[in-house]
N, C-alpha and C positions, 0 to 999 in steps of 0.2 A: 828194345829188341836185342837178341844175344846178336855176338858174332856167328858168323854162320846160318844164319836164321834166314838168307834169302829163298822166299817160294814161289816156285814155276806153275805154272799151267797145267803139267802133267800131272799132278801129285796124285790123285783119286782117278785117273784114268784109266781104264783097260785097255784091254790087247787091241781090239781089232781099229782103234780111233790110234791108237798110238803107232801100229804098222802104217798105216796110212801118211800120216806124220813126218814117219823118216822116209817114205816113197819118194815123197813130195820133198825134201830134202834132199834125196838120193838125185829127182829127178833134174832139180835146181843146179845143183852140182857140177851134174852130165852137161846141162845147156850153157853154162856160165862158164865150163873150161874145153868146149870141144873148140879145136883149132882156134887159141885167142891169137895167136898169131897173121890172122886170114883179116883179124877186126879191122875195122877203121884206128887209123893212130892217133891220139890227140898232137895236136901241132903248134907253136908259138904265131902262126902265119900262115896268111890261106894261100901265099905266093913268096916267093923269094925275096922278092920286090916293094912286096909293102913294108909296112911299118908291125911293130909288133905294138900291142894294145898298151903291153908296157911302158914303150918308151913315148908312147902318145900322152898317157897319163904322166909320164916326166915333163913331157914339154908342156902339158899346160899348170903341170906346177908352178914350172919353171916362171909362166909368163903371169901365172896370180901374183906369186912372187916379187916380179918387177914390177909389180902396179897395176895391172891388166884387169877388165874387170871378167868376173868368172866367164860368163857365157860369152859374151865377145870372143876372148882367149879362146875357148872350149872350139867354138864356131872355124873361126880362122883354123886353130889346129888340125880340126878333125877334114878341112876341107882341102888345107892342104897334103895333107896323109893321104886322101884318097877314099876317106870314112865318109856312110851316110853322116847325112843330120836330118832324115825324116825316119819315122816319125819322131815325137819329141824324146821318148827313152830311147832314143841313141845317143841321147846326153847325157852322162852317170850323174846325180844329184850332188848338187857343190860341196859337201858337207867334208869331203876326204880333201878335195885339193883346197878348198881356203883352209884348212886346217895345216897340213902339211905348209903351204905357204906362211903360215903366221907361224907355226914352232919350228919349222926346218926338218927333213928329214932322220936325222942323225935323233934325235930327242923323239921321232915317231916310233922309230925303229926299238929304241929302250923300251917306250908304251908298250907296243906289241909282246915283249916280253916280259914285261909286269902282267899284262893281262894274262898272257900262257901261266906264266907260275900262278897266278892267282884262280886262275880254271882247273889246275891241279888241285891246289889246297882246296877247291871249293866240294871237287870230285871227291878228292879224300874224306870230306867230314859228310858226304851225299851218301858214300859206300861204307863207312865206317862201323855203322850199326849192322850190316848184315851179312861181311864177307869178315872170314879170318884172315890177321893180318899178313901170312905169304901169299894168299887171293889176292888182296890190297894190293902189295905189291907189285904184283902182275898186273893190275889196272892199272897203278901208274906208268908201266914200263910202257903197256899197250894206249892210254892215252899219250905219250912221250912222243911214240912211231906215228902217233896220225898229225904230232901239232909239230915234226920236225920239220916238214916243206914250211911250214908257217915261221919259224925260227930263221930264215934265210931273209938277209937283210932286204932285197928287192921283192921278197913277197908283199911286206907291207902297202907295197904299192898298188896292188890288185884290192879294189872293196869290197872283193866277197872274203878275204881272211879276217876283215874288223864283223862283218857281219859272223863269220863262223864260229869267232869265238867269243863273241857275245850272245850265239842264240845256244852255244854249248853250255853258256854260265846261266844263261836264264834258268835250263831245265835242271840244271844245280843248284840252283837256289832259291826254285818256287816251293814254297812249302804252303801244304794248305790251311786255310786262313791268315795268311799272310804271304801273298802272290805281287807285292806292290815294287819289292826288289827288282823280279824275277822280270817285272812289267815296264821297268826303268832298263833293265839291258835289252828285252825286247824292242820298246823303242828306239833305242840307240841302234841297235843293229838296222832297225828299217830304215836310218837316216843315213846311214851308210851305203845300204843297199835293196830298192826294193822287190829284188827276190828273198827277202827274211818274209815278205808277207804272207806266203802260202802256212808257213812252221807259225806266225801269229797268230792269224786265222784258225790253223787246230787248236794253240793255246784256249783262245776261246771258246771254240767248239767243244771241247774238252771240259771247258769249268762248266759249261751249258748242260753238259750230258751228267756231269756231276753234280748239277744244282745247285754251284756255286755261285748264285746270282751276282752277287757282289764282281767277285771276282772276273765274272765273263763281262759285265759291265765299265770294269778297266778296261779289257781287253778291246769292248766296243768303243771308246774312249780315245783310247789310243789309236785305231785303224782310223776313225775320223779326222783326227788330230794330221795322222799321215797325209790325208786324203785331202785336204788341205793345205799340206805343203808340195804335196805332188802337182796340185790344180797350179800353184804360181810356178814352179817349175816351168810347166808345160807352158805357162800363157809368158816368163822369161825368153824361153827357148824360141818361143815363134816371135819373138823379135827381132832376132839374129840370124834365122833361116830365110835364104832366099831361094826364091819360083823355082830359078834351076839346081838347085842343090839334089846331091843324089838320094833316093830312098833305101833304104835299108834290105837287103835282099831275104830276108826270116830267117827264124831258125826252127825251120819245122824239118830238120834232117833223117830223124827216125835210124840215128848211128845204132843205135842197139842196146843189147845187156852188156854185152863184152867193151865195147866205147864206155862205158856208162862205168865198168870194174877198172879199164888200164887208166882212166881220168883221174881213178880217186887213187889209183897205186900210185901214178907219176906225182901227186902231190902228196904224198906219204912213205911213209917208210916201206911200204910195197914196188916203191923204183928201185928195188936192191935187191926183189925178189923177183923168180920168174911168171912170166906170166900168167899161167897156169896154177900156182902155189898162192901169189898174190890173187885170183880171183876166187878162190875156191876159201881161202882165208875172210876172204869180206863177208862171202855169202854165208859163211859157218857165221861170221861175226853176228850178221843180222839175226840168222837165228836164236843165237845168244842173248839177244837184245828182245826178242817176241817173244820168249820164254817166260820170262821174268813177268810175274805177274806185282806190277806194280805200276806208280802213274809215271815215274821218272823213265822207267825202264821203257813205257807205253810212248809215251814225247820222243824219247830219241830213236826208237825205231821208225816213227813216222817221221821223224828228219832223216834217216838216212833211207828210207824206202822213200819217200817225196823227193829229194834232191836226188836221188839213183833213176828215177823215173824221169827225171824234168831233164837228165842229162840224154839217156835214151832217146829220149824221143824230140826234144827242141833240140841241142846243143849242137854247135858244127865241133870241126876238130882243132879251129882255132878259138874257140871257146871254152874248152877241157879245161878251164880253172875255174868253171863253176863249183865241180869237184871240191872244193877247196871246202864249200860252206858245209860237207858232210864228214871232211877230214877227221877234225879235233877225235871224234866218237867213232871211228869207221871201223877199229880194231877192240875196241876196247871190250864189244858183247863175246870176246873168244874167252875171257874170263868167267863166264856163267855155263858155259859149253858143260863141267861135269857134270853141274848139278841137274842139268837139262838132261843128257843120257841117262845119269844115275836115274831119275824118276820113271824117263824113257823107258829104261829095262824094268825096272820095277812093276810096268802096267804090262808090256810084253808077260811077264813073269807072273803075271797073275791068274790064278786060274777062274775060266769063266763061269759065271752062275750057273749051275747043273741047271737043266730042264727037267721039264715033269711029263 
């Protein structure tokens, strides 16, 4: 396929489906930037006094580290911080801190940006065939601003940045008939963290709706495979929990669209920008992204409308680095933005079949 050759949804559309389109655009817009100031803030802490999740995740590196065995460590820490430990995912799965423990931080923090540059060059040869190279460009500058919170050496510490940018490289490097790469980052991301499972799931769902038998058959594969390492987890965890330990208070908050846009700007290149300009930018983004009639285009929009949603509606505001896992790609659909109005005008522009 030539450069330039990316096609949208609009292309054969008329006037009166295409005003509709941008209403509904217009109308997103209106809602997404009225008073973001008024919104809930995301916060490192639900009180002055606790501990930030951060340095909780430091200490029980810290104590894998000296010898400690995971969940023990995990237990004691989170008990003494003042964290549930019911239900059993209030334990993040060991796979980040014995890792971190056995290579040391300093050599995780390099990883993480092997993995960025390597999520670049994978975007690049993803977008290569169908943007011209100053569009190009612009994707990378726009992937750049969504993986620079990630680039800070204590993000690595958070497991939704290994999961983020591993389910960013999946949907760059699934290709079809040959989805087994893209299904090896997928699972790596759920061992990191199993909020990747909802974006796996559609993986699936997706090759399902496409007939990719094979290929949705990995993906069932794989969720088993999880589902099995979650089940020893949980029967780990309840070894170490004791009758009085605290329960988890949910996170069915219902912060909103506006919580859901300042989460994904504070961990992107949108913490530089106003509130307002930073929320009105993601949601052009998204559009950018549902434009694009294609299956990669089709995957990351449903990562970033799935994690914008799971942020809305579960998240509290010491929570806001779930954000993280939508990061990588949050900016990057402002790149397809012409060719989505160009088409836009084109169907406005069209005149309608005479009547008889």
């Amino acid at each position: 396929m030539n450069a330039g050759a990316i096609r949208t949804r609009y292309e054969a559309w008329s006037r009166g489906p295409a005003f509709a389109v941008i209403a509904a655009l217009i109308a997103l817009l209106a809602i997404a930037c009225w008073s973001p100031a008024n919104a809930p803030a995301p916060k490192l802490r639900a009180s002055p006094a606790q501990h930030s999740d951060l340095q909780l995740y430091r200490d029980i590196i810290a104590g894998v580290s000296a010898g400690g065995a995971y969940y023990e460590v995990a237990a004691s820490e989170q008990r003494a911080a003042g964290y549930p430990l019911k239900p059993f995912y209030t334990f993040r799965l060991p796979t980040h801190a014995t890792l971190y423990a056995a290579v040391g931080e300093r050599p995780m923090i390099v990883v993480v940006w092997l993995l960025c540059s390597g999520l670049m060059v994978a975007w690049w040869f993803r977008l290569r065939p169908f943007l011209p190279l100053p569009l190009l460009g612009t994707v990378m500058f726009l992937l750049a601003g969504g993986l620079g919170g990630l680039l800070q050496p204590m993000t690595g510490l958070f497991h939704e940045s290994w999961a983020a940018l591993l389910l960013a490289l999946m949907i760059a490097i699934r290709r079809p008939g040959c989805a087994w790469p893209a299904m090896i980052a997928g699972g790596a991301a759920l061992m990191f963290r199993e909020l990747a499972l909802p974006m796996v799931l559609a993986m699936g769902g997706l090759a399902l709706i496409e007939k990719r038998w094979r290929e949705a058959a990995g993906w069932v594969l794989i969720v088993a495979l999880f589902s099995v390492y979650v089940a020893l987890h949980a029967h780990w965890v309840a070894q170490v929990v004791l009758p009085g330990d605290p329960a988890s208070q949910g996170w069915s908050r219902h912060l909103g669209l506006q919580f859901a846009l300042k989460s994904i700007a504070k961990v992107t290149m949108g913490i530089r920008l106003p509130d307002i300009l930073a929320a009105a930018l993601l949601v052009l983004s998204l559009f950018g992204w549902a434009s694009v009639r294609s299956g990669w285009a089709l995957r990351a929009f449903l990562l970033l409308l799935g994690y914008g949603a799971m942020l809305a509606l579960f998240a509290r505001a010491d929570t806001f680095y779930w954000a993280l896992i939508a990061a990588p790609l949050s900016f990057v659909g402002l790149a397809f933005l012409p060719k989505a109005f160009a088409d836009l005008a084109k169907a406005i522009g069209r005149k309608p079949y005479p009547t008889t």
